[in-house]
N, C-alpha and C positions, 0 to 999 in steps of 0.2 A: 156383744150387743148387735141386735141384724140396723142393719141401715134402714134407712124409712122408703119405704115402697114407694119408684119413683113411675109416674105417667105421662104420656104424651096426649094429648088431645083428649082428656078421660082414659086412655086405654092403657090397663097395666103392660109396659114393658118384659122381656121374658129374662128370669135370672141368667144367668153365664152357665153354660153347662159344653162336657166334653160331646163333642160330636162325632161320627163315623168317618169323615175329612181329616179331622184331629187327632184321631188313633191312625188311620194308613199314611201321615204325616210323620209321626211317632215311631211307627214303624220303618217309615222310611227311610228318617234321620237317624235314629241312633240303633232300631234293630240290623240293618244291613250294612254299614260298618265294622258293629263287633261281629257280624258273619262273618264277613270277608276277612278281619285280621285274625279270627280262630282258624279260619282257614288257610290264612298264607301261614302261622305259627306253623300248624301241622304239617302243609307240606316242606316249611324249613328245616324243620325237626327228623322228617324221613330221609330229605335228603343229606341230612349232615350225621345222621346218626344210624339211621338207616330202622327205625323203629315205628312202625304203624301205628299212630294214635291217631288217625283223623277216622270221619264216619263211612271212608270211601274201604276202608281197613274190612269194612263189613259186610262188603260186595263182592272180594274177592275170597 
């Protein structure tokens, strides 16, 4: 059931919606974390085992 359409002074208020702030936030917070720890994995993984699985693997 939607909620009843609320206003201020006559003027309809604007729904809740994701913004362009909201996603480079999103990104910020949770994409560039699991970057960084796929990335320390793989370079741990090279150097302990000595096996190329990171995207740097594809440069050389």
């Amino acid at each position: 059931m939607k909620p009843p359409l609320q206003t201020v002074l006559g003027h309809r208020i604007a729904p809740p919606r994701i913004t362009a702030r909201a996603v480079l936030l999103l990104i910020a917070w949770i994409g560039l974390p699991v970057l960084a720890l796929g990335m320390a994995l793989d370079l741990a993984t090279q150097w302990l085992f000595g096996w190329c699985v990171g995207l740097w693997c594809l440069a050389n």
